[in-house]
N, C-alpha and C positions, 0 to 999 in steps of 0.2 A: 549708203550701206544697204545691203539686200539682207531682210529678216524672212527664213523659213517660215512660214505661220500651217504647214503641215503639207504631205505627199503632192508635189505637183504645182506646188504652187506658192507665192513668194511674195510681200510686200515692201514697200521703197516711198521713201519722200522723193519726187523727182527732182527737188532741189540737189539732191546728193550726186545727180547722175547729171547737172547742165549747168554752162555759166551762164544762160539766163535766166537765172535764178535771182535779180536785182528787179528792185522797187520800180515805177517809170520814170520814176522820177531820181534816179541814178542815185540814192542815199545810199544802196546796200542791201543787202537782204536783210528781209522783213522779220523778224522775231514775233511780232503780233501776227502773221500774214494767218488768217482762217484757215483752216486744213478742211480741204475736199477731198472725200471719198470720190476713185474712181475705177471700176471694176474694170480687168481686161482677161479675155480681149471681149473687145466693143467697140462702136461708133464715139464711145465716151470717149475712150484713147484719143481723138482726133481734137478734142478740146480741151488737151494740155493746154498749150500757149496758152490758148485766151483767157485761161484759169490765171496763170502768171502773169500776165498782161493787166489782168484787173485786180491783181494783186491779192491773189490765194495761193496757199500750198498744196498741189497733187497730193494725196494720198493713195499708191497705187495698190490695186491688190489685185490678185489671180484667183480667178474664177475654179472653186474648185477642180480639176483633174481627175479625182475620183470621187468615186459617189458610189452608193445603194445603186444599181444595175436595175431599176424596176420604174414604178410609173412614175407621171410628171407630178405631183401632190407630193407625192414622198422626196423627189427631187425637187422642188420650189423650199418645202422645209429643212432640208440640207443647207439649202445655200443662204437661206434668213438666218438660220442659225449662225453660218457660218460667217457671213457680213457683221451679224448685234455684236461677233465676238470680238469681231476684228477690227470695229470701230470702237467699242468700248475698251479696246488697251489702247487704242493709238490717237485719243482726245480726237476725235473728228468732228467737226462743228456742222456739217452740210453732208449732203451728198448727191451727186451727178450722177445717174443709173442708166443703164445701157447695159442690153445681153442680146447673145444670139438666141437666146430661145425663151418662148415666153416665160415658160416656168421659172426660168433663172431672174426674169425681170420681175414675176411676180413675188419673188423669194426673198429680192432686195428690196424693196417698196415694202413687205412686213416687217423686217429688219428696220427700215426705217421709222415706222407706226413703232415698233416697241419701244426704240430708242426715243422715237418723236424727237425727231432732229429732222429739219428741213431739209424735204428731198426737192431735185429735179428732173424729170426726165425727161431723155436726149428725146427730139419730136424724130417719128419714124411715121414710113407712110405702110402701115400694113394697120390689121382691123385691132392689135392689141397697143399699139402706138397709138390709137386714133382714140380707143377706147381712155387711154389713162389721161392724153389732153384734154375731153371733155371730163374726167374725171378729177380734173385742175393742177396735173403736175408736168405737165408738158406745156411748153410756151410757145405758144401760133407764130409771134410776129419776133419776139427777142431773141437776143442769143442766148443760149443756155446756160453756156459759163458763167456770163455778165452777172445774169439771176440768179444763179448759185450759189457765186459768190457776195454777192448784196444781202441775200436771204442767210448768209454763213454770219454776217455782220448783226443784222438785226434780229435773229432767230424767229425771223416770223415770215410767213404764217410756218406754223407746227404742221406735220401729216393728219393730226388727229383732229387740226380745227379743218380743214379741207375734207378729211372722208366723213361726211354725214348722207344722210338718206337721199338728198336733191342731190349731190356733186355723184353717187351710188347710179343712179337714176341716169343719170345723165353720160357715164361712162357705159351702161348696161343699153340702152339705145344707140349711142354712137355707134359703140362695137359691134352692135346686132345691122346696124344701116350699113357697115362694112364688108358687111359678111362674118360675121365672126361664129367659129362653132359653139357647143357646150364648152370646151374648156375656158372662155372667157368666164364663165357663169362659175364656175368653181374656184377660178382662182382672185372674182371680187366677192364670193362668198366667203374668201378667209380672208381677205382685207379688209370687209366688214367686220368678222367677227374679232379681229387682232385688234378693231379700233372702238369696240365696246358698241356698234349700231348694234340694234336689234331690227326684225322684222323682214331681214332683205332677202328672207326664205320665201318669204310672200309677194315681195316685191318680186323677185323674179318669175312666179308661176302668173303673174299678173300685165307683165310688161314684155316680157319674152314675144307670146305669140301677137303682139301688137305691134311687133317693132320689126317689120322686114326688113330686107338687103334694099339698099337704094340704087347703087352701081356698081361695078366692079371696078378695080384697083389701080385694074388697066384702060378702063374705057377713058378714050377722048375728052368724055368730061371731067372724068378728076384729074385726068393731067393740067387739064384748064383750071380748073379751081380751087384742087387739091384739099385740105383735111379742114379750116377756115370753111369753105365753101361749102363743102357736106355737113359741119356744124352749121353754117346756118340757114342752109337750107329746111334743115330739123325745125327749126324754126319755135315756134312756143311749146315745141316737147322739150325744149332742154330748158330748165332752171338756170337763171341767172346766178350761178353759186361762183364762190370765192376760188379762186386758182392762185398759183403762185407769182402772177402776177398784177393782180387786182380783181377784178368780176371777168366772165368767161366772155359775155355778148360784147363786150366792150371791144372786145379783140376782132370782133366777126364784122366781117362785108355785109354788106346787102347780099341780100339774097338770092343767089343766082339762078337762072330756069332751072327750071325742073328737068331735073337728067334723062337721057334716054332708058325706058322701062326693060331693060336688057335682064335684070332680075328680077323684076315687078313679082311678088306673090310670095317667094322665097323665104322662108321662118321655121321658128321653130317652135314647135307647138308638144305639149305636154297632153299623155294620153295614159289614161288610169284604168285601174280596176276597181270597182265599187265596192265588192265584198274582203278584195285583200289586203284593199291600201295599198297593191303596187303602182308606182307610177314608172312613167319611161317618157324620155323626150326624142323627140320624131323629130326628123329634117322633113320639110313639106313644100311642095314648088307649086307653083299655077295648076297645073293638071293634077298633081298625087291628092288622090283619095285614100289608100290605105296602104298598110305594107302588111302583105299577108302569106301563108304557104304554109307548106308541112313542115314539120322542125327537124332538123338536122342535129343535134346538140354534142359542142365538144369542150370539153373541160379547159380547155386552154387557146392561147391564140396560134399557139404551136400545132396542137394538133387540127386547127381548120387550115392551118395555112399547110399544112402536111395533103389534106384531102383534097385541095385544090388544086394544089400542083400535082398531083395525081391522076387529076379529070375523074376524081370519087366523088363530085356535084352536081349536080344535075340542075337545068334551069329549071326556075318555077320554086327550089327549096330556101326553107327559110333556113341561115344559119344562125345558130345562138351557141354565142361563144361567153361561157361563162367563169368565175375566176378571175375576172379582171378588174375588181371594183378596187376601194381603199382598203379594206381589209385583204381581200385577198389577192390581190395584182402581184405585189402589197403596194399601194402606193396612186391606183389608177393607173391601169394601162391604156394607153394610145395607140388602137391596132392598125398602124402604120404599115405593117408587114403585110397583114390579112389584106388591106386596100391596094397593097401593091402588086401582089397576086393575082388578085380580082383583076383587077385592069390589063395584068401583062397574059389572063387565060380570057379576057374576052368577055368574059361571063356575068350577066345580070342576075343578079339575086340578091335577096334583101339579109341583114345583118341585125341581130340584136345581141346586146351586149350588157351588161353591170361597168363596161369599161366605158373608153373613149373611141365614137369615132373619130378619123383622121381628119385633120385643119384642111378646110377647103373641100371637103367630097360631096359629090351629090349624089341623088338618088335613095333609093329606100336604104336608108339607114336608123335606129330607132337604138338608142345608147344611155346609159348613166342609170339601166332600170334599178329601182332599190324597192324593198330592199336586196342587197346585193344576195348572190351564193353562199359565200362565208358567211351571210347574216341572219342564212337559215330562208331565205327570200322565192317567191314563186318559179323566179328565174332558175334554178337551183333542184326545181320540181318536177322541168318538163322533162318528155324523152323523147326518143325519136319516133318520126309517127305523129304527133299532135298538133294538130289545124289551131293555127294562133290568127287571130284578126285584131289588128291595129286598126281602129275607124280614127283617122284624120280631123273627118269632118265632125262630128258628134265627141272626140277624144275618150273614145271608151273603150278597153281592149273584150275583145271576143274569144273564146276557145271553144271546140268541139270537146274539151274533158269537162262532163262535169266538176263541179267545185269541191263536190265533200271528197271527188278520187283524188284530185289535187293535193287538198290537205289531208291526205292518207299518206301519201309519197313519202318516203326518208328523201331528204335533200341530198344533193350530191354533195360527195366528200370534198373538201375545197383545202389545198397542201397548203397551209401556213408556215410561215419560216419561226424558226421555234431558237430559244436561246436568247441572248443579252445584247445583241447589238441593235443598231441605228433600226433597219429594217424592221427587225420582231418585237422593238417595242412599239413604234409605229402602229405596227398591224394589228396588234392588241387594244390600240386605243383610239384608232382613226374615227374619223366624224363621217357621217352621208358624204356623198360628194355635193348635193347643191347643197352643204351645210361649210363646204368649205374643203373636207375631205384631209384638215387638220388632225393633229393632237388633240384629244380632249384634255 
């Protein structure tokens, strides 16, 4: 039977929809069989069988359809909401996680921390896949089902005895030796905070610029040694912590050489103001010393991607696009659009934002500044015309406006969405973004 569970999307026992739906042991279908959670679509769909095979029930469900139209924070909270609910009517004992988009995977993984029902997730080889195996719910060498199902049986380990500060730690370096941008940093800052750690505000402005890219995703060498192999290469940066399959090093090879330096220097490095308490975090390569220029400033991602495809930018200008943090995006924006612009007009120039840059970009980009625009933030202050310097190397931001004209400024007005839905309670309540960019 197919149960509606809202617009677009639809849940199902798969037992109801196949006749192999029998024990292996040919008694019949199972009455006790565990019920697994399995989102679609996903790489999880592909681990029906072996669910039934080792003698669990699919629990399918559909990935929301629609959604709040705005950043990834506010969409990751959609869909945790929308999984706690869906697993607390339909008795689900486990659950097998897999999404096309990080946010939706990080959405389900909080959903699971609330329920603290034992999750899996499906091993993928990108920098947010890599990040959650060291983080101990991805399984290096098993199959995933088999664990799912075992961990449906025995209820153990819980998501909440797995996310502590080492297993934190260890997810926050993998995903950095991957390449992974700021949105990784946001969305284990709300699976910390959904799992009661403290501290990992600190943790991150601490471990972030120590932990570069080791290779890329495509080089020769991680086809050779793949996500195993980059964990232990890591080597004594990663803690020995609990995963869902016993301890994490247990699962790891030897150590293999050391990868060709293709991205050697690569990180992300936090760069403040002293007198404001703004901070911003910078993308920084072997050579970048700073991201600097005259500011360009536009209120939305709309209107820079308007000026660009215009040829209204000039190289050499800094844009600051502002309006995209958690309160006001609403949600965190990912200026996907802005990067794709840039790229398809040619154009070098460097980008600061309250939002997100886009997964995978290099070059001067400098994102996530808080506090945001809507928070009343320096971001929020500049205009067009004013000499900003980001120093890299020292992490301390520069301007040619004095400080006291600064805080004379009225901030820019920032358009919040106003009334009772998903969206504008959200944006009324949202957290920092390296705080997690939750619900308070």
């Amino acid at each position: 039977m197919v149960t509606p569970t809202a617009a677009g999307c639809a849940s199902y026992s798969w037992r109801s929809l196949t006749d192999s739906s029998r024990a292996p042991d040919g008694d019949g279908l199972r009455g006790d069989a565990p019920r697994v959670f399995v989102p679609v679509p996903s790489e999880a769909l592909g681990y029906v069988g072996s669910i039934l095979e080792a003698g669990g029930e699919p629990m399918v469900l559909g990935l929301p359809t629609e959604r709040p139209a705005d950043g990834v924070a506010l969409h990751r909270e959609w869909v945790a909401d929308w999984a706690e609910t869906f697993c607390s009517e339909h008795g689900i004992d486990a659950l097998l996680l897999s999404a096309p988009e990080p946010a939706e995977l990080a959405g389900l993984l909080i959903a699971a921390v609330r329920l603290d029902l034992p999750a899996v997730v499906v091993p993928a080889l990108d920098p947010f896949g890599i990040a959650f195996a060291a983080l101990g719910f991805a399984p290096l060498a098993e199959d995933a089902a088999k664990v799912v199902v075992e961990l449906a049986r025995t209820a153990r380990p819980r998501p909440r005895e797995l996310v502590e500060g080492f297993s934190l730690a260890n997810g926050l370096r993998a995903g950095m030796a991957a390449g992974a941008g700021p949105e990784l940093l946001v969305h284990l800052a709300a699976i910390a905070r959904e799992a009661g750690v403290t501290g990992f505000l600190q943790m991150i402005r601490v471990l972030t610029p120590e932990s570069p890219a080791v290779t890329g995703l495509v080089s020769p060498w991680f086809a050779e040694h793949g996500v195993a192999g980059l964990l232990a290469h890591l080597g004594d940066a990663l803690h020995d912590a609990r995963t869902v399959t016993g301890r994490l090093k247990e699962a790891l090879p030897p150590a293999p050489p050391t990868p060709h330096p293709e991205t050697a220097g690569s990180r992300l490095v936090f760069v403040r103001g002293r007198a404001s308490g703004t901070e911003v975090l910078c993308h920084k390569d072997a050579t970048g010393r700073e991201i600097s220029g005259s500011c360009r400033v536009f209120a939305s991602e709309e209107a820079a991607v308007h000026a660009v495809e215009n040829g209204e930018v000039e190289p050499g200008t800094l844009l600051v696009v502002t309006g995209c943090g958690p309160r006001g995006g609403p949600g965190l924006l990912r200026l996907d659009r802005l990067g794709g612009a840039l790229d398809e007009a040619s154009l070098s120039v460097s980008v600061l934002t309250d939002g997100l840059a886009p997964e995978g970009v290099s070059g001067a980009w400098a994102s996530l500044m808080v506090p945001e625009a809507a928070a009343g933030g320096v971001i929020g202050r500049l205009r067009d015309g004013d000499t900003l310097r980001l120093d890299l190397e020292e992490g301390l931001i520069r301007t040619g406006v004095v400080a006291e004209e600064i805080r004379r400024r009225d901030p820019s007005a920032v358009k919040l969405p106003t009334g009772y839905g998903y969206a504008a309670r959200y944006s009324r309540s949202a957290l920092p973004a390296l705080e997690g960019a939750g619900f308070r």
